[in-house]
MMTF fields as JSON, N, C-alpha, C and O atoms, coordinates in Angstrom:
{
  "mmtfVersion": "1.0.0",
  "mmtfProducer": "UNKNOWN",
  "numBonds": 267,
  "numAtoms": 268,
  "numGroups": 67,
  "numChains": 1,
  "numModels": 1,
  "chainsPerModel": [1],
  "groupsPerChain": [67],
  "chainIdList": ["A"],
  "bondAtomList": [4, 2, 8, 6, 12, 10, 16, 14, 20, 18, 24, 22, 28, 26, 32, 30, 36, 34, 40, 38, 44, 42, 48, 46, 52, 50, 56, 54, 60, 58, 64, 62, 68, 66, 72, 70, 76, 74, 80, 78, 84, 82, 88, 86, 92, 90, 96, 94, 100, 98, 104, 102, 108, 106, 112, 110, 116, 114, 120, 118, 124, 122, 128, 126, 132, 130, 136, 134, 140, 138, 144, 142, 148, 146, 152, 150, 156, 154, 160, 158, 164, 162, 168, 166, 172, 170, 176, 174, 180, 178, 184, 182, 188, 186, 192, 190, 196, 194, 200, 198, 204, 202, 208, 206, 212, 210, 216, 214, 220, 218, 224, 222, 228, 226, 232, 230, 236, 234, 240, 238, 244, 242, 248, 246, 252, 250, 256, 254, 260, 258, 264, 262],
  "bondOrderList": [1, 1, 1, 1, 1, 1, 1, 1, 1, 1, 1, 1, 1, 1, 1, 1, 1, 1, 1, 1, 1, 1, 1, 1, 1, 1, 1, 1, 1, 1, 1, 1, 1, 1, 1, 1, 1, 1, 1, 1, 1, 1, 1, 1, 1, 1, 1, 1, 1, 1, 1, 1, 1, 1, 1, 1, 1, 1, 1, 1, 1, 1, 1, 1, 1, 1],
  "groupList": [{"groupName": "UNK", "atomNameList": ["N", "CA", "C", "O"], "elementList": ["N", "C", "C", "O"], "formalChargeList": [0, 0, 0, 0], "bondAtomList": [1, 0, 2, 1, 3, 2], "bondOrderList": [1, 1, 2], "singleLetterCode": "X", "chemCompType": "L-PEPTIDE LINKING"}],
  "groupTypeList": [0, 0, 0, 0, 0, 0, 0, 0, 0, 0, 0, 0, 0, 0, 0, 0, 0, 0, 0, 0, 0, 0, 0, 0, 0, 0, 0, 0, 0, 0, 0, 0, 0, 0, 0, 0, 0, 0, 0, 0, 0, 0, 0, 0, 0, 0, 0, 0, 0, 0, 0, 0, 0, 0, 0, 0, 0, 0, 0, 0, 0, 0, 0, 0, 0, 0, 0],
  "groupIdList": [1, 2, 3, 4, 5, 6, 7, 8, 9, 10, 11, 12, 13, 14, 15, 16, 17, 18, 19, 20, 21, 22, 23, 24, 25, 26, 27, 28, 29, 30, 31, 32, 33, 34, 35, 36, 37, 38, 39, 40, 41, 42, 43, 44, 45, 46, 47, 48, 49, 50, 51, 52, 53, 54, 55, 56, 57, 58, 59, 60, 61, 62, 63, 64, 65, 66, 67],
  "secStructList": [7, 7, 7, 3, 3, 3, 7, 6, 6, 7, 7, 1, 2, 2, 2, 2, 2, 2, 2, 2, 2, 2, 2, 2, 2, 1, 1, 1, 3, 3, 3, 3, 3, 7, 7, 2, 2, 2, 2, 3, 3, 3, 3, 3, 3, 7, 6, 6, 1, 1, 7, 2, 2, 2, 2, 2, 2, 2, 2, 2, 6, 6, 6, 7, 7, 7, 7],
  "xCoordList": [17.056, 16.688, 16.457, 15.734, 16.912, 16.515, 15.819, 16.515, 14.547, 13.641, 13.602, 13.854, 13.197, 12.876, 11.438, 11.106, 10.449, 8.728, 8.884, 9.639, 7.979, 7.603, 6.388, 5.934, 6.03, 4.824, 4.29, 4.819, 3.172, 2.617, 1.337, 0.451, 1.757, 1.053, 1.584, 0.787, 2.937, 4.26, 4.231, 4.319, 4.127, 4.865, 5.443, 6.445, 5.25, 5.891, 6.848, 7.01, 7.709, 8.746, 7.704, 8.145, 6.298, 5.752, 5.357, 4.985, 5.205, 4.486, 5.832, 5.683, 7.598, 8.524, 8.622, 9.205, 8.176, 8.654, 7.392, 7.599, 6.424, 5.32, 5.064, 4.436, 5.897, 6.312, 7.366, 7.251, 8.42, 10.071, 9.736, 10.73, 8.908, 8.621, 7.844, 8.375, 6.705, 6.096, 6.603, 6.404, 7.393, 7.854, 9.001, 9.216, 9.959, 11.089, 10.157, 10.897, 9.021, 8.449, 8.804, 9.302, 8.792, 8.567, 9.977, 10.832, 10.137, 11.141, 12.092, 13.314, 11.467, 11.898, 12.775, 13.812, 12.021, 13.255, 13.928, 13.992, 14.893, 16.744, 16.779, 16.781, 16.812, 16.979, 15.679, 14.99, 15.292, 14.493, 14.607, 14.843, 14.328, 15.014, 14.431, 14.592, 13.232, 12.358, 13.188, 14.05, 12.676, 13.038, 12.259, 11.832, 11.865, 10.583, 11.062, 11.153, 11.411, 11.291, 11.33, 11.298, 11.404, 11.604, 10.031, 9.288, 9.942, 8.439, 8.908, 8.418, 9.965, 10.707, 10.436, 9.826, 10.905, 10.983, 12.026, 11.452, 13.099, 14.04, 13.669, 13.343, 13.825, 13.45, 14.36, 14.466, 15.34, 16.191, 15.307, 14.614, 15.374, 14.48, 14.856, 15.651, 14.201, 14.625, 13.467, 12.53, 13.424, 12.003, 12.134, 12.011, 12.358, 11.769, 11.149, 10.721, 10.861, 10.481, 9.149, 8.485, 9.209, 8.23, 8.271, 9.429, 7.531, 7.29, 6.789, 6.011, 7.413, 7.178, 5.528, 5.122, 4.761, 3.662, 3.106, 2.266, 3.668, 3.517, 3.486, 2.589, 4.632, 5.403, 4.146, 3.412, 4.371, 3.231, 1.697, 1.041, 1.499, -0.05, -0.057, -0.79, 1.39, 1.76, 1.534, 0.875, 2.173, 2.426, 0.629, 0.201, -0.247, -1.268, -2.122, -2.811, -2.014, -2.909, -2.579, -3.243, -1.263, -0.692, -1.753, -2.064, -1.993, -2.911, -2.1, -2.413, -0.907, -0.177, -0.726, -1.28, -0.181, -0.528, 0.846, 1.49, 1.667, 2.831, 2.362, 1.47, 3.153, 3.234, 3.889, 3.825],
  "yCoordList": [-11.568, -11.107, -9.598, -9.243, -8.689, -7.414, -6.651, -5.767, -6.495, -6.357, -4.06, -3.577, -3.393, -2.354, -2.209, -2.964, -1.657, -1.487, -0.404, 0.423, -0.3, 1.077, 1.656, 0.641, 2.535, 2.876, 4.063, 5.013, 4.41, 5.76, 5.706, 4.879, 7.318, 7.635, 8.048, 8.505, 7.967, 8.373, 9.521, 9.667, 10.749, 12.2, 12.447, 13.115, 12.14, 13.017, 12.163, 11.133, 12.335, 12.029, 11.157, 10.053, 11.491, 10.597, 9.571, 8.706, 9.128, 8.233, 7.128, 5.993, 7.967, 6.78, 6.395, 5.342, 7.015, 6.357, 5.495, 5.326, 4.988, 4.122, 2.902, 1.883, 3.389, 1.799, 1.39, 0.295, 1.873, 1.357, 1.113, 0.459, 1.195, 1.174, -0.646, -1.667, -0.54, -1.587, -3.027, -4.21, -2.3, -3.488, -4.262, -5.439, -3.279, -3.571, -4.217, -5.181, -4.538, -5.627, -6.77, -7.426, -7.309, -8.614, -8.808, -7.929, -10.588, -10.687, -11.15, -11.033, -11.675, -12.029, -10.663, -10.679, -9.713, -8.378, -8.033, -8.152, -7.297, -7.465, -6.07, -5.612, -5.106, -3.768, -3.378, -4.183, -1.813, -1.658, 0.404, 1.187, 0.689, 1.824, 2.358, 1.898, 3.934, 4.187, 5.511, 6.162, 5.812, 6.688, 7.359, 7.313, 8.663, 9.322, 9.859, 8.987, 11.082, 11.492, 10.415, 10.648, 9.285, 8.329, 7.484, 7.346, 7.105, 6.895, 5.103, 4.226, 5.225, 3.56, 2.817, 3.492, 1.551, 1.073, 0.199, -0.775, 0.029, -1.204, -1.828, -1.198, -3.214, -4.251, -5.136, -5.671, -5.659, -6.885, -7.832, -7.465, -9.311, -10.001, -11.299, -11.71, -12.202, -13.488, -14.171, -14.262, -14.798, -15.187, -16.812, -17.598, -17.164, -18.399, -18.424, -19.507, -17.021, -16.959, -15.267, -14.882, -14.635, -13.744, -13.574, -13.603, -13.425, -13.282, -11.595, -10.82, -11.514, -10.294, -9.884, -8.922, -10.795, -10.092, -9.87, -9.019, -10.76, -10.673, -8.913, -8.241, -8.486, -7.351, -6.136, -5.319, -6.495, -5.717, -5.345, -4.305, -6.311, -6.84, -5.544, -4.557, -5.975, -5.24, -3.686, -2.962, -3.249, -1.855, -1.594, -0.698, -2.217, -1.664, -1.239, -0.22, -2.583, -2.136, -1.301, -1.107, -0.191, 0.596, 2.212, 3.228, 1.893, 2.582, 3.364, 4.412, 2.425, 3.046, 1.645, 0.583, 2.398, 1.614, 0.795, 1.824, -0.029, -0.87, -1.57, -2.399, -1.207, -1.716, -3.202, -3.515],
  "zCoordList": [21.935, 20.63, 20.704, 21.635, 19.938, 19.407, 18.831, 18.332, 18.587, 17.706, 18.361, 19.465, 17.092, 16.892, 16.802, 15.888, 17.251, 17.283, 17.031, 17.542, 15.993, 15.251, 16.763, 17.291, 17.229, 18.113, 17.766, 18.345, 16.803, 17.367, 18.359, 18.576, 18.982, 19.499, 20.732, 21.55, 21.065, 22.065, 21.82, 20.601, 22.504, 22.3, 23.233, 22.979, 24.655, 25.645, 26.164, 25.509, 27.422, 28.043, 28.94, 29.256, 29.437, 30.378, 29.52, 30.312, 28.398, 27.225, 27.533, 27.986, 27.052, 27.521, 28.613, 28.871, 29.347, 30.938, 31.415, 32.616, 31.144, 31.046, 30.387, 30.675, 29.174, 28.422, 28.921, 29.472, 28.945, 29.675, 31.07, 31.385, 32.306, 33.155, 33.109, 33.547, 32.544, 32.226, 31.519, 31.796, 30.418, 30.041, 30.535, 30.247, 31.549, 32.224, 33.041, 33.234, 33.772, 34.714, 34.253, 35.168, 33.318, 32.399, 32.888, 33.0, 33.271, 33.48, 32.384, 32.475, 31.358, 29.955, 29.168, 28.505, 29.497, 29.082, 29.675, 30.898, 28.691, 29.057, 29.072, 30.215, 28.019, 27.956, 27.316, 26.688, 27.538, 26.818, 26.728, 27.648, 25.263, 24.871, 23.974, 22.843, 24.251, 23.814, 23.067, 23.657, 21.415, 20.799, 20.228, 19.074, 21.891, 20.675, 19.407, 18.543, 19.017, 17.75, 16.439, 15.231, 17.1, 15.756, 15.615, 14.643, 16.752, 17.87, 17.413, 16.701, 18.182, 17.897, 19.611, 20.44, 19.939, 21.074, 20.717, 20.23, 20.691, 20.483, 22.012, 23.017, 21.844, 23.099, 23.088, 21.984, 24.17, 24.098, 24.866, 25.815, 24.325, 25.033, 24.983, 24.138, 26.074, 25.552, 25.194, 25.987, 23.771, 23.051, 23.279, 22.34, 24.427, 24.718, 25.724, 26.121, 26.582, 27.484, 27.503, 28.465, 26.035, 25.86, 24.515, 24.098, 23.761, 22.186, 21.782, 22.339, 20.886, 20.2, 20.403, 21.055, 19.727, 20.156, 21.348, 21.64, 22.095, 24.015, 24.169, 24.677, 23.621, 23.614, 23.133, 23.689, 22.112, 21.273, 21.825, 21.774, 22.226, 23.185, 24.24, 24.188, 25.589, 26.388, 26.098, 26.845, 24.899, 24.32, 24.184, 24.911, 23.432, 22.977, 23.961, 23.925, 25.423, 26.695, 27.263, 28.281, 26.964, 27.538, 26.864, 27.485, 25.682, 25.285, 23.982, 23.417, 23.722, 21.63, 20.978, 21.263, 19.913, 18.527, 18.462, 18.254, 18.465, 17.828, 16.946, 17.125, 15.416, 14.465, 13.934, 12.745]
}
């Protein structure tokens, strides 16, 4: 599945490489592809094996906001 996450609170190049780092652990994700100036995260995933808010959860303990 493909889902787009809105995230603020991303500005720098070290902000993407901490979420894409982290969430590429999960073995349930497939790709994962952070767009600051948009302050997007598109995520490929397989949702029988991690759920969007899994995702989301992940992102917030990271210390952003996902919408």
């Amino acid at each position: 599945m493909l889902k787009l996450i809105s995230v603020s609170g991303m500005i720098t190049e070290n902000c993407r490489d901490i979420i894409m780092k982290r969430l590429e652990e999960e073995d349930a994700v497939q790709t994962v592809d952070v767009r600051l100036p948009k302050s997007l995260v598109e995520v490929v995933f397989d949702e029988n094996n991690i759920s969007l808010e899994d995702i989301k959860k992940i992102i917030h303990e990271l210390g952003y906001d996902p919408m």
